[in-house]
Backbone and ligand atoms as CSV (ligand in chain L), in Angstrom:
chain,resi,resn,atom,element,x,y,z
A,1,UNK,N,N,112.574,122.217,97.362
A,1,UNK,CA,C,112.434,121.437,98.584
A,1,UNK,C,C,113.809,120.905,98.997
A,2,UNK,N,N,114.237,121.066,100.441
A,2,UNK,CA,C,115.761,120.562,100.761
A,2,UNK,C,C,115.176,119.253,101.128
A,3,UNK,N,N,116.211,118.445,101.066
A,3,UNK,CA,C,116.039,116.977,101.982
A,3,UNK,C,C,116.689,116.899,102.843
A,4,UNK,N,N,117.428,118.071,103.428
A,4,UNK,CA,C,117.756,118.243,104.519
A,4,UNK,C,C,117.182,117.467,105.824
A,5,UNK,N,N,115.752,117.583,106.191
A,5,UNK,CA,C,115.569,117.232,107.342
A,5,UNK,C,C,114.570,115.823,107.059
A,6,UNK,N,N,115.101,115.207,105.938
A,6,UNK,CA,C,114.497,114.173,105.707
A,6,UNK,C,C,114.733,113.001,106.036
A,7,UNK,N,N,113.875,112.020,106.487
A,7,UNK,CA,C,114.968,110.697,107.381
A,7,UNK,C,C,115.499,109.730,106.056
A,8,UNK,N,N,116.971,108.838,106.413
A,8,UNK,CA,C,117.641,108.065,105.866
A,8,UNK,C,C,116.459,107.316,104.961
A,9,UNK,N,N,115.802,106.704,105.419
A,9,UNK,CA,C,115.128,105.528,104.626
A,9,UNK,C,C,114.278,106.529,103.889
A,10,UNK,N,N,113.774,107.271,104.181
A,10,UNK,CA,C,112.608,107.842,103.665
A,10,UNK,C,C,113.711,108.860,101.542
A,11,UNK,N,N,114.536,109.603,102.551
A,11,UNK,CA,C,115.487,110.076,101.347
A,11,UNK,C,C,116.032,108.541,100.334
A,12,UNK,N,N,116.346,107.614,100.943
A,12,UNK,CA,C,116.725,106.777,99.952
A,12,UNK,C,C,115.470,106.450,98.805
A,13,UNK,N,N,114.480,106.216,99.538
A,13,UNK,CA,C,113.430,105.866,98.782
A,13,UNK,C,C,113.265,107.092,97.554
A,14,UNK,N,N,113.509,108.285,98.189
A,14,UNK,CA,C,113.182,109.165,97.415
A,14,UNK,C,C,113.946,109.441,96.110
A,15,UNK,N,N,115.101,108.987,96.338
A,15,UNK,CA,C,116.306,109.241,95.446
A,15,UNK,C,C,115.967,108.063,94.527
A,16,UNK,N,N,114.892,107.177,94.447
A,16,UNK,CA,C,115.074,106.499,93.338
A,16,UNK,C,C,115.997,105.049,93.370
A,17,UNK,N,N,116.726,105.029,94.762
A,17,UNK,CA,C,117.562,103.939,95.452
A,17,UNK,C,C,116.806,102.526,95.167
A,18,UNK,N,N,117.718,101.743,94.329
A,18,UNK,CA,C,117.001,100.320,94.039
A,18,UNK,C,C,117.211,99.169,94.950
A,19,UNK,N,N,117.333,99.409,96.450
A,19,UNK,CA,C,117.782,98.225,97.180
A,19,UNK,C,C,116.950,97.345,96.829
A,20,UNK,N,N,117.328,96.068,96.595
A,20,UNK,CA,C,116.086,94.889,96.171
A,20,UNK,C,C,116.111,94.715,94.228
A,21,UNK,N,N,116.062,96.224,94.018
A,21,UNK,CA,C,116.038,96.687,92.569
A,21,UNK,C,C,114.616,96.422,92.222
A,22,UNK,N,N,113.757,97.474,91.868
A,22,UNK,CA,C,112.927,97.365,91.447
A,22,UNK,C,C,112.297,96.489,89.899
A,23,UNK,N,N,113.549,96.696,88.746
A,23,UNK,CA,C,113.091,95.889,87.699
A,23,UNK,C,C,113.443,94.351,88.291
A,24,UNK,N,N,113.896,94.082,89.370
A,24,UNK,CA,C,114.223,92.706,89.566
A,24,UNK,C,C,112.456,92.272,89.913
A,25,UNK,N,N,111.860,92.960,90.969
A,25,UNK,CA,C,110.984,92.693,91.278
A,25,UNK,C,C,109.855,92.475,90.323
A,26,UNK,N,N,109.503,93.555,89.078
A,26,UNK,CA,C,108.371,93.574,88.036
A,26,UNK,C,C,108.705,92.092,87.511
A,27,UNK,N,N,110.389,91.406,87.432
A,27,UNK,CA,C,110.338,90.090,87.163
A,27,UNK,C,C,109.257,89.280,87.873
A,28,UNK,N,N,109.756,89.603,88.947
A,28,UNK,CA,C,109.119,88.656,89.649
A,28,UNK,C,C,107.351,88.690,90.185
A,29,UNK,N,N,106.878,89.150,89.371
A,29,UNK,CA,C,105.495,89.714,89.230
A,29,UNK,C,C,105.179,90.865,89.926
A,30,UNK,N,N,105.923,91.243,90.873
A,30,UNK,CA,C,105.369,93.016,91.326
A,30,UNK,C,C,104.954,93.629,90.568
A,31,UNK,N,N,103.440,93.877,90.881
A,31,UNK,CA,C,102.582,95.010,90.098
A,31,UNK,C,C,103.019,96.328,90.509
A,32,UNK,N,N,102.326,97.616,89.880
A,32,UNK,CA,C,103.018,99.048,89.860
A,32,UNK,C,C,102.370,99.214,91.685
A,33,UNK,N,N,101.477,98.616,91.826
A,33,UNK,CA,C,100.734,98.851,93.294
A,33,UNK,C,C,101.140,98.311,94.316
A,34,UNK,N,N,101.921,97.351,94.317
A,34,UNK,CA,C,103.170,96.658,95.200
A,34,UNK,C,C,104.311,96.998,94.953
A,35,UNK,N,N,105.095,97.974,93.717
A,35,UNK,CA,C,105.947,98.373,94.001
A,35,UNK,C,C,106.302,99.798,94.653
A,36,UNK,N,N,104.780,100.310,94.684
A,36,UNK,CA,C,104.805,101.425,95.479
A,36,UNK,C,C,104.543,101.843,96.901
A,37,UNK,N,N,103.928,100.108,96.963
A,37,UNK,CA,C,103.705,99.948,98.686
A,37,UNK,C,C,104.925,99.400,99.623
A,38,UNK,N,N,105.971,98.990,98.566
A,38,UNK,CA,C,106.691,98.399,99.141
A,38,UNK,C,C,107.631,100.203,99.191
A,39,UNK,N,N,107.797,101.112,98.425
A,39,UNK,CA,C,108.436,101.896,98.561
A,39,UNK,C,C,107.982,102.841,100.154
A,40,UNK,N,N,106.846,103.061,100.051
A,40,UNK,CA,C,106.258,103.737,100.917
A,40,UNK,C,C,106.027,102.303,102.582
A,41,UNK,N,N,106.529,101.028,101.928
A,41,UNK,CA,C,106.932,100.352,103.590
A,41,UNK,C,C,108.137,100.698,104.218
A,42,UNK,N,N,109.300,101.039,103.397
A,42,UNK,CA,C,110.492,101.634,103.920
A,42,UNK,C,C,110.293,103.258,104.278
A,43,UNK,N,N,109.825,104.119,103.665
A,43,UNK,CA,C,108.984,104.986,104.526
A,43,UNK,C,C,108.343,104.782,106.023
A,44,UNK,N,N,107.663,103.888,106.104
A,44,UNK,CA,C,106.913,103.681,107.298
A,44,UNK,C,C,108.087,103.636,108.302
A,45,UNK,N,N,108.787,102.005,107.670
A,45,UNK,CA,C,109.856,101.355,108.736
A,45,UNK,C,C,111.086,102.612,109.178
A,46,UNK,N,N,111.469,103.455,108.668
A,46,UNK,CA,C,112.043,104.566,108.817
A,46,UNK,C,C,111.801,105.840,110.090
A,47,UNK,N,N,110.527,105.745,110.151
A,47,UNK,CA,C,110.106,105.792,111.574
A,47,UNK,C,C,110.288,105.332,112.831
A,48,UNK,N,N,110.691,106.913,113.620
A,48,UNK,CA,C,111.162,106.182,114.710
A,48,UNK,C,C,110.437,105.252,115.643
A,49,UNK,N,N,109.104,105.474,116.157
A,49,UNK,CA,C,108.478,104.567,117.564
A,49,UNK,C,C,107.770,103.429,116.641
A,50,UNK,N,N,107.347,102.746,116.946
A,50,UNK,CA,C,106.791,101.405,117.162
A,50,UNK,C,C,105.151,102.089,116.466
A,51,UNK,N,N,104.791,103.467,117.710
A,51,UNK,CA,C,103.487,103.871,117.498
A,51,UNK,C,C,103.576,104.351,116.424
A,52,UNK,N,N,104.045,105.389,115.506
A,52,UNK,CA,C,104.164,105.904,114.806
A,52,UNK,C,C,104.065,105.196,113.323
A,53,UNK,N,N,105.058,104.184,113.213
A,53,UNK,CA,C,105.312,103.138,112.572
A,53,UNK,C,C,103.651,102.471,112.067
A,54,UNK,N,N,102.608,101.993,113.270
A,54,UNK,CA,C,101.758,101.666,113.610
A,54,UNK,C,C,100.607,102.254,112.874
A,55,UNK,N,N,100.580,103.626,113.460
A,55,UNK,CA,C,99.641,104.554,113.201
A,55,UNK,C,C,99.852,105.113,111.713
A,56,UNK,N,N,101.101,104.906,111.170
A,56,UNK,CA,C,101.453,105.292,109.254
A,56,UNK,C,C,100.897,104.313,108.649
A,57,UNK,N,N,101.228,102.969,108.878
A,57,UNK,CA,C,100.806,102.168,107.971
A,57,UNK,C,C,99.452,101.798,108.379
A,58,UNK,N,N,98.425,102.064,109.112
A,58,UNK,CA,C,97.122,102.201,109.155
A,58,UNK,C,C,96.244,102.953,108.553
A,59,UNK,N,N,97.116,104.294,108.761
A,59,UNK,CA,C,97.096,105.470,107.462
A,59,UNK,C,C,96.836,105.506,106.410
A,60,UNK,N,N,97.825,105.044,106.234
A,60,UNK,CA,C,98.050,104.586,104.742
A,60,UNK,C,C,97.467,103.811,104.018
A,61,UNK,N,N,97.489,102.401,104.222
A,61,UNK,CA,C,97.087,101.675,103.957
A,61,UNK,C,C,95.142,101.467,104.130
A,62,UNK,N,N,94.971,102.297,105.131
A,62,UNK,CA,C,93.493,102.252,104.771
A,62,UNK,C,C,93.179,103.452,104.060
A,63,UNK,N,N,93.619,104.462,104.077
A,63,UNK,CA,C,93.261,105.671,102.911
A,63,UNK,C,C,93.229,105.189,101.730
A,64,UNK,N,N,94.474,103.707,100.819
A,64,UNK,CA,C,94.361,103.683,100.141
A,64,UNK,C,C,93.532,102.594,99.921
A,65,UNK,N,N,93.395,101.892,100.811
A,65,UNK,CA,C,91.934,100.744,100.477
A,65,UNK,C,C,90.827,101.309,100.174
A,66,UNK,N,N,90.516,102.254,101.205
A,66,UNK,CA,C,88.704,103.060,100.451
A,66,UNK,C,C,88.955,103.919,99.123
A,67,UNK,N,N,90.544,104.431,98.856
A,67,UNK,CA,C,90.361,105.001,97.792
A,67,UNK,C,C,89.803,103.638,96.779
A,68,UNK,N,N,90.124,102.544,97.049
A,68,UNK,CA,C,89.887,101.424,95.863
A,68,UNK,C,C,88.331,101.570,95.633
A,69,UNK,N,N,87.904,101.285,97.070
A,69,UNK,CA,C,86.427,101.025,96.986
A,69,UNK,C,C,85.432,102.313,96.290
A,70,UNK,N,N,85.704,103.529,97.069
A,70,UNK,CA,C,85.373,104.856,96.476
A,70,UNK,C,C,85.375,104.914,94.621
A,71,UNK,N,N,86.960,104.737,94.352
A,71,UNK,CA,C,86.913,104.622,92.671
A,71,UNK,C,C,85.960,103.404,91.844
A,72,UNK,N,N,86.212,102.384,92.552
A,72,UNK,CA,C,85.155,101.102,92.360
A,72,UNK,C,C,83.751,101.882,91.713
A,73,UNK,N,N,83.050,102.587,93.017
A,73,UNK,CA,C,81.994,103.125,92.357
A,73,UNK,C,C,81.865,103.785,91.781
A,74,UNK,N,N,82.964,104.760,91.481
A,74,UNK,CA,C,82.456,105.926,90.666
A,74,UNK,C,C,82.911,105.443,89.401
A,75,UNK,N,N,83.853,104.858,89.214
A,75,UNK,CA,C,83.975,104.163,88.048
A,75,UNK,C,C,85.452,105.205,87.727
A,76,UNK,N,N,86.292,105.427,88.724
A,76,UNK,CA,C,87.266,106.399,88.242
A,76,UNK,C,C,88.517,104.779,88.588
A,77,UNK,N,N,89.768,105.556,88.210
A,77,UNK,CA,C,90.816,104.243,87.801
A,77,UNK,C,C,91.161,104.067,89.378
A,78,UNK,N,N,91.177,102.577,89.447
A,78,UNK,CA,C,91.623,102.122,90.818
A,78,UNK,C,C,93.002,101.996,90.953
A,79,UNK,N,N,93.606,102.027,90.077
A,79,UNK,CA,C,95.157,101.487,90.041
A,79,UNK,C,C,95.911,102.979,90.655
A,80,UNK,N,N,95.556,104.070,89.895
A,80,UNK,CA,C,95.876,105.120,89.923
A,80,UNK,C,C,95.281,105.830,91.758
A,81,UNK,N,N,94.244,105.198,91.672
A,81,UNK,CA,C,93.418,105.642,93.102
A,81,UNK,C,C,94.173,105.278,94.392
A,82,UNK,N,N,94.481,103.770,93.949
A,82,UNK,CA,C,95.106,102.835,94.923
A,82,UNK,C,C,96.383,103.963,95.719
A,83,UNK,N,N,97.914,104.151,94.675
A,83,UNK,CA,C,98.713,104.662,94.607
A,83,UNK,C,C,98.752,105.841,95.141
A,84,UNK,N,N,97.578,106.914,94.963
A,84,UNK,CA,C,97.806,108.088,95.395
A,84,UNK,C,C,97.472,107.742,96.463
A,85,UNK,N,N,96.427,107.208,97.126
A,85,UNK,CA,C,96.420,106.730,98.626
A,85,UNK,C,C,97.662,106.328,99.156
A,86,UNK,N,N,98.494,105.583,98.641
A,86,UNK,CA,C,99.566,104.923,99.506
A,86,UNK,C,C,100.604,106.239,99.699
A,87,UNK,N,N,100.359,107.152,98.434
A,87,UNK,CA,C,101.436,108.141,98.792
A,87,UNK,C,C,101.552,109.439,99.037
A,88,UNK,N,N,99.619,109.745,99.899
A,88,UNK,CA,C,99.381,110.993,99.787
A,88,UNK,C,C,99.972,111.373,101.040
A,89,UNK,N,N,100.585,111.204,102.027
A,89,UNK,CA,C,100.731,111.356,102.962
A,89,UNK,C,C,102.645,111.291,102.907
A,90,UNK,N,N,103.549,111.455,102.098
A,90,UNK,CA,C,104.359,110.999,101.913
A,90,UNK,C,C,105.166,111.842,102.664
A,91,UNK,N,N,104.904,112.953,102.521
A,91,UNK,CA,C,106.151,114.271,103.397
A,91,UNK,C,C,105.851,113.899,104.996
A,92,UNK,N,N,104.648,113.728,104.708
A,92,UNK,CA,C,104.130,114.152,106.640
A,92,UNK,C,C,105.442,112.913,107.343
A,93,UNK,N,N,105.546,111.882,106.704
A,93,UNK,CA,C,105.730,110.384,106.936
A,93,UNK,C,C,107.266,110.587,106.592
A,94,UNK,N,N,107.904,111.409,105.386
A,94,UNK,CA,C,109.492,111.122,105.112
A,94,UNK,C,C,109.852,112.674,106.084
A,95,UNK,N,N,109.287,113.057,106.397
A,95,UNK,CA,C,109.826,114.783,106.849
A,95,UNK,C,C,109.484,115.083,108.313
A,96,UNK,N,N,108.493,114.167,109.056
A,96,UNK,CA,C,108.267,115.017,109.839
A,96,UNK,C,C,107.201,115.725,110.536
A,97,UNK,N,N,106.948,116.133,109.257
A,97,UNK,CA,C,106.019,117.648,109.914
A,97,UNK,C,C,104.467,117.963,108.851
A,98,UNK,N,N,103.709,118.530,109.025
A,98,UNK,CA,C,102.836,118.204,108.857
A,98,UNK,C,C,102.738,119.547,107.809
A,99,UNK,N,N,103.151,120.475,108.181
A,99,UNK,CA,C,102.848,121.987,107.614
A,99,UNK,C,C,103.351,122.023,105.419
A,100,UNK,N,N,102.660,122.323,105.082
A,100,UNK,CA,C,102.320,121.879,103.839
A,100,UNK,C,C,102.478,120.877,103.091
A,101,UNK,N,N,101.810,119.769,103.723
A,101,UNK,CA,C,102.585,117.917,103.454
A,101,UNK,C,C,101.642,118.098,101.771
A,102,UNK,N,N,100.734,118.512,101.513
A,102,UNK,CA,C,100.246,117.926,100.421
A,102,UNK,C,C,100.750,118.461,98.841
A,103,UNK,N,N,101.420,120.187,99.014
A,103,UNK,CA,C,102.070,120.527,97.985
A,103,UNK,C,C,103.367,119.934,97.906
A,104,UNK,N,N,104.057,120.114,99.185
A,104,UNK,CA,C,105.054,118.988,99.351
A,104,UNK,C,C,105.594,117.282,99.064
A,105,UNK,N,N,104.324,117.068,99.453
A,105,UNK,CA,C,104.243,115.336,98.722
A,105,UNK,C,C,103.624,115.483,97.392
A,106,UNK,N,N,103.218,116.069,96.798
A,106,UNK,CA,C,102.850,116.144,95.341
A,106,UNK,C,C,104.072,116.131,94.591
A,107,UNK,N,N,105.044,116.884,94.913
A,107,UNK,CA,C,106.738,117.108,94.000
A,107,UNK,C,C,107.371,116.045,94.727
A,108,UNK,N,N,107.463,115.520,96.135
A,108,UNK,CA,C,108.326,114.170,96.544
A,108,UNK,C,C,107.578,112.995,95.963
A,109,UNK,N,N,106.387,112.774,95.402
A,109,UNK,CA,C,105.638,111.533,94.919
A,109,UNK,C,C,105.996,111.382,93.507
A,110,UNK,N,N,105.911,112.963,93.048
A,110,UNK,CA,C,106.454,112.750,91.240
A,110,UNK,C,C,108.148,112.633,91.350
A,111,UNK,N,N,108.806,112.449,91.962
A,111,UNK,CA,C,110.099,112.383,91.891
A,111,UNK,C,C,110.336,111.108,92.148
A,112,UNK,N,N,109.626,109.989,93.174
A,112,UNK,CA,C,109.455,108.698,92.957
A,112,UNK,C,C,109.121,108.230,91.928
A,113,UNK,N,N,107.788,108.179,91.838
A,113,UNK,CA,C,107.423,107.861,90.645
A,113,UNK,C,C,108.272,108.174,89.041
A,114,UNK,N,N,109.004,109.299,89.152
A,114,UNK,CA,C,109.589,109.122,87.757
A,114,UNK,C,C,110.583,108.246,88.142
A,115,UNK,N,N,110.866,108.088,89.340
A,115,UNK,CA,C,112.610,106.960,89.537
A,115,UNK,C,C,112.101,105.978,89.307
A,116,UNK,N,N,110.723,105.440,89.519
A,116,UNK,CA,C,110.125,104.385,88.770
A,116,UNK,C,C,110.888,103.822,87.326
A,117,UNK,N,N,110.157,104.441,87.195
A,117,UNK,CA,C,110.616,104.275,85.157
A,117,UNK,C,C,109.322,103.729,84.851
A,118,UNK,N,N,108.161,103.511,85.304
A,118,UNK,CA,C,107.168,102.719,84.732
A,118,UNK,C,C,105.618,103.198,84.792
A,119,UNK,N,N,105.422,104.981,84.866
A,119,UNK,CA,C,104.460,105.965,84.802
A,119,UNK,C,C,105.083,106.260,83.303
A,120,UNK,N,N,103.407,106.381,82.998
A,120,UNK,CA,C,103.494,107.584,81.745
A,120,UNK,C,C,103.109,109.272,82.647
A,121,UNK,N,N,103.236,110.300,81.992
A,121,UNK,CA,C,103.603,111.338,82.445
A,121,UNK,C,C,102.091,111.910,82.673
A,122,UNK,N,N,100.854,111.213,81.772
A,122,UNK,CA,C,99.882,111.575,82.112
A,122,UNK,C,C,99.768,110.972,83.757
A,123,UNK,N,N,100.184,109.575,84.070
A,123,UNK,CA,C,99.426,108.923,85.317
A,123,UNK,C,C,100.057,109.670,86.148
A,124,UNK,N,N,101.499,110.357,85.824
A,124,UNK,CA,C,102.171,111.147,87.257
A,124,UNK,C,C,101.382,112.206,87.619
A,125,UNK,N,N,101.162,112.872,86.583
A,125,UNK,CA,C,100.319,113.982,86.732
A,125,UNK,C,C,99.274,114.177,87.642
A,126,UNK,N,N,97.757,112.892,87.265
A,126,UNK,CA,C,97.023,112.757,87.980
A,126,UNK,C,C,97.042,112.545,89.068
A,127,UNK,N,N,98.343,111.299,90.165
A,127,UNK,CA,C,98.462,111.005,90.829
A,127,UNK,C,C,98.769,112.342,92.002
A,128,UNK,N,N,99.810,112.951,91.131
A,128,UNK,CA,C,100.498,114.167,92.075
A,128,UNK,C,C,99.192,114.940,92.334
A,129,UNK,N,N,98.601,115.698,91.118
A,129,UNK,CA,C,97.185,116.254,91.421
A,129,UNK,C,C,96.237,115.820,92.803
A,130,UNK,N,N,96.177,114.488,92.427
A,130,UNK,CA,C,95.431,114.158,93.612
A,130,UNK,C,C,96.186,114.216,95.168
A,131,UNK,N,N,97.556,113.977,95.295
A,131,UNK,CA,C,98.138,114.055,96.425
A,131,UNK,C,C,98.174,115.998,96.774
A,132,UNK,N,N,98.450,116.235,95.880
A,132,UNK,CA,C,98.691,117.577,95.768
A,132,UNK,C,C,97.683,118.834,96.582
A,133,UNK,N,N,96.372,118.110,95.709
A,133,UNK,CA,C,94.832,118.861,96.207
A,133,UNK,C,C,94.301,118.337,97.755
A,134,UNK,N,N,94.729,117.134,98.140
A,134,UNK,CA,C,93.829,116.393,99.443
A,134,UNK,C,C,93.695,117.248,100.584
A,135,UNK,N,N,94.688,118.155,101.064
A,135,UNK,CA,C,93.961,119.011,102.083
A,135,UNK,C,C,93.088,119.952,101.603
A,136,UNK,N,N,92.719,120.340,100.844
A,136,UNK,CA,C,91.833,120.938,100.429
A,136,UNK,C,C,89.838,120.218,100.154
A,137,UNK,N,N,90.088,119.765,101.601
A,137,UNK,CA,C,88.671,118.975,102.012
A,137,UNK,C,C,87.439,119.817,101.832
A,138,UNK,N,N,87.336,121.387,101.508
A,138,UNK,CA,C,85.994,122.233,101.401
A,138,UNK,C,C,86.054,122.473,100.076
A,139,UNK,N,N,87.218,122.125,99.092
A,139,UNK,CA,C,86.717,122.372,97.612
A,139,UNK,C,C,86.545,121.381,96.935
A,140,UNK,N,N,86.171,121.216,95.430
A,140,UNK,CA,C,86.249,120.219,94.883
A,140,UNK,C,C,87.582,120.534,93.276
A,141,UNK,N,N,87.708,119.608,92.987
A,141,UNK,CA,C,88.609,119.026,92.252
A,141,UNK,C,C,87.961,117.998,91.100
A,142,UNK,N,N,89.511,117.143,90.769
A,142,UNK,CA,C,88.727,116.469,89.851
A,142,UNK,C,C,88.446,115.141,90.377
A,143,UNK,N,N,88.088,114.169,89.463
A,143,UNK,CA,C,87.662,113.208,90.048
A,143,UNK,C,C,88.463,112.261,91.195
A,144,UNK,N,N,89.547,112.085,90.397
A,144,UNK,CA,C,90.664,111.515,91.399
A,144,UNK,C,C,91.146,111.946,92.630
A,145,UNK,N,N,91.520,113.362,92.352
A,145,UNK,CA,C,91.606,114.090,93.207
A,145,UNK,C,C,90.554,114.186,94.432
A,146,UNK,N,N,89.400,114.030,94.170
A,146,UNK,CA,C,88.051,113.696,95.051
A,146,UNK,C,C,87.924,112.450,95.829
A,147,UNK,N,N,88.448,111.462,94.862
A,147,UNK,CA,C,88.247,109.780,95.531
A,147,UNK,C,C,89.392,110.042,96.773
A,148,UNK,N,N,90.696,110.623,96.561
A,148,UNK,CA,C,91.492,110.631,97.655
A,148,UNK,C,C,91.276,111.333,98.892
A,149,UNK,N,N,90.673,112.568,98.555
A,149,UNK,CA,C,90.109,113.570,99.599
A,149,UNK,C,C,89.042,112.618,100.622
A,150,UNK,N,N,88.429,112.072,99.844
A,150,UNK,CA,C,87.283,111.268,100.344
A,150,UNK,C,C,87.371,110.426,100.861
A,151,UNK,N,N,88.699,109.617,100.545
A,151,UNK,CA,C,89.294,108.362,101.067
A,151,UNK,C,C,89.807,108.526,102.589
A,152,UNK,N,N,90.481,109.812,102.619
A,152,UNK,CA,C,91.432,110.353,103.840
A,152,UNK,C,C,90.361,110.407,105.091
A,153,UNK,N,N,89.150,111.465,104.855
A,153,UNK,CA,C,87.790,111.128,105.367
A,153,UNK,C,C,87.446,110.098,105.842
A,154,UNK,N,N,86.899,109.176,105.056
A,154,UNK,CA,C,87.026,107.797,104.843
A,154,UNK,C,C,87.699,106.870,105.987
A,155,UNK,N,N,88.626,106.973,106.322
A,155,UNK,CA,C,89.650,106.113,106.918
A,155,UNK,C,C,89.760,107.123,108.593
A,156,UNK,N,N,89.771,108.396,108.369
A,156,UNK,CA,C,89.519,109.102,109.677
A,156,UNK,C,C,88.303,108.776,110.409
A,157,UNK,N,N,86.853,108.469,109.874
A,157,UNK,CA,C,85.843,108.461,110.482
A,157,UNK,C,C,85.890,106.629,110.801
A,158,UNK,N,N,86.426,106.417,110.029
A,158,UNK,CA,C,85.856,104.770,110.326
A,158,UNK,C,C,86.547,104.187,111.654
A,159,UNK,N,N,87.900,105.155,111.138
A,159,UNK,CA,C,88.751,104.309,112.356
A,159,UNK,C,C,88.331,104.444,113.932
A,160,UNK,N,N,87.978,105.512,114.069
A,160,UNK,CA,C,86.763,106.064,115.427
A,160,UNK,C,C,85.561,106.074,114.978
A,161,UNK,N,N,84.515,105.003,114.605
A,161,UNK,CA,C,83.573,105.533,114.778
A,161,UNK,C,C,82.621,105.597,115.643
A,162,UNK,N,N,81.864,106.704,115.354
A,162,UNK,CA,C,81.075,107.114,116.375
A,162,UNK,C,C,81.723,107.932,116.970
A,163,UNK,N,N,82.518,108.749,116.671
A,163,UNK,CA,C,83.515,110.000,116.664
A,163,UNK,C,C,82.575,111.105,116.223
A,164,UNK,N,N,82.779,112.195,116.395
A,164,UNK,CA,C,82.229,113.674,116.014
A,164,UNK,C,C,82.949,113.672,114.801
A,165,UNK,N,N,83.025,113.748,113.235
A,165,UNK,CA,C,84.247,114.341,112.482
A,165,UNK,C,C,84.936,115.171,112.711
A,166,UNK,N,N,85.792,115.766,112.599
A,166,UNK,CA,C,86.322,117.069,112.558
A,166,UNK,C,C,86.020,118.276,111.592
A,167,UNK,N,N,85.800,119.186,112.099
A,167,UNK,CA,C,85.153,120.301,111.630
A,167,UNK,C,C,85.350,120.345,110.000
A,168,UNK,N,N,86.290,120.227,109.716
A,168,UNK,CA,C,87.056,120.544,108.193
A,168,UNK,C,C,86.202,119.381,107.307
A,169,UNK,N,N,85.962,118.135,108.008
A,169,UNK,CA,C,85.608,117.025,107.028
A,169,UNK,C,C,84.592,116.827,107.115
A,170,UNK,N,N,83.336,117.224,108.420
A,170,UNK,CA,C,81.946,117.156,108.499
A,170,UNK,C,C,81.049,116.975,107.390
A,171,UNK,N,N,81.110,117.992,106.460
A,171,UNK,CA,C,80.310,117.962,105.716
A,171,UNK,C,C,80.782,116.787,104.266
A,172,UNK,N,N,81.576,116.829,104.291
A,172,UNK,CA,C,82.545,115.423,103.304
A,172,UNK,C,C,82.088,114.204,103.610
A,173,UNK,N,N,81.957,114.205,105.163
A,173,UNK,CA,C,81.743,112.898,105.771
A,173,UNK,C,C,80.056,112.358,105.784
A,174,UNK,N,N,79.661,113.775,105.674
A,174,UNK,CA,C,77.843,113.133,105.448
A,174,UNK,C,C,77.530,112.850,104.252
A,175,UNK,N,N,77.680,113.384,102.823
A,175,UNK,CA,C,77.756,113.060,101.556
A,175,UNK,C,C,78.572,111.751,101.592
A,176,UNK,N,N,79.454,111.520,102.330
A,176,UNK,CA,C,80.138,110.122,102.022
A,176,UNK,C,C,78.630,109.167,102.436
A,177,UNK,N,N,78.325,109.422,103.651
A,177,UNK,CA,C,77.013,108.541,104.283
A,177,UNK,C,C,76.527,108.456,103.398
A,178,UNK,N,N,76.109,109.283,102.503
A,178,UNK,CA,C,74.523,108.738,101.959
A,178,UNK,C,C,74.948,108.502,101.079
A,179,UNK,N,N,76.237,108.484,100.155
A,179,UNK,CA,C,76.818,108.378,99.020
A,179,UNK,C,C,76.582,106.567,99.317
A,180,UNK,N,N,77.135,106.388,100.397
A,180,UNK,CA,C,77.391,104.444,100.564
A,180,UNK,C,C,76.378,104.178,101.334
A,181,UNK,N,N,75.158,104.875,101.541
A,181,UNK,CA,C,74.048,104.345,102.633
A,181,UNK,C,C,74.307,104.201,103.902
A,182,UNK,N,N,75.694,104.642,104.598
A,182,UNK,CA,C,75.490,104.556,106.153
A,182,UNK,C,C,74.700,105.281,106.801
A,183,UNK,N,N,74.182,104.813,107.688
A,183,UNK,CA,C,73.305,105.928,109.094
A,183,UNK,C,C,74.108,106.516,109.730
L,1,FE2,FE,FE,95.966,111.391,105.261
């Protein structure tokens, strides 16, 4: 992957860049789930319009809220759920462009995350997995990988609802219904 056409804030983040310094922050009680939201807020802010800006961190931030709620029930890890939500979307958001954001953000998310220093290699794994698999809305996966798929869903239908889904997530989106009892 070049980082060629990657924006300033978004490449710094990526490189592992400690503005602020991250172990300063775990001082200061930042959990692993605020230090990754705060990575992926300089992502956002890196964006050029106002709308854009707007429309990422709505994104985002609600993909990864229902991933909470989604894992909640199934009883899969929220911490881990949380995270891949905040960073499944990471290429579309540091690059640009939309055309293979999820194999793409699977290798830009594990390259954060190891600049971390504070994943074990199993949680990278899962996390990337799950960022990795999410366009892949007609198959299934594993569990995690599912809560995020579901989450993305999730946050598309709610935000319009009473929207038609889109073709790709239709059937995702009715198993979500009856999964949580909506009409
Ligand atoms: Fe998404």
């Amino acid at each position: 992957m070049t980082q060629a056409s990657i924006r300033p804030a978004a490449a710094a983040c990526l490189a592992g860049e400690r503005i602020g310094d991250c172990e300063a922050r775990k001082e200061n009680g930042l959990d692993r789930i605020e230090r990754v939201r705060e990575k992926m807020d300089r992502v956002i802010r890196g964006l050029a319009g106002e709308n854009e800006k707007r429309d990422a961190c709505i994104h985002l931030y609600g993909v990864s809220q229902f991933c909470a709620m989604i894992a909640m029930k199934r009883g899969v890890n929220v911490e881990l759920a949380v995270i891949a939500g905040m960073m499944h979307d990471i290429y579309t958001y540091s690059a640009g462009e939309t055309k293979d954001h999820a194999h793409k953000g699977a290798e830009m998310a594990r390259q954060v995350l190891i600049s971390m220093g504070s994943f074990e290699d199993g949680e990278v794994e899962q996390i990337c997995s799950a960022v990795y698999h999410h366009s892949s809305k007609k198959k299934k996966h594993g569990e995690l990988d599912e809560v995020l798929k579901d989450a993305d869903v999730f946050q598309h239908c709610i935000y319009h609802p009473g929207a038609l889904a889109a073709d790709k997530e239709r059937e995702r989106w009715e198993a979500l219904k009856r999964e949580f009892g909506i009409r």
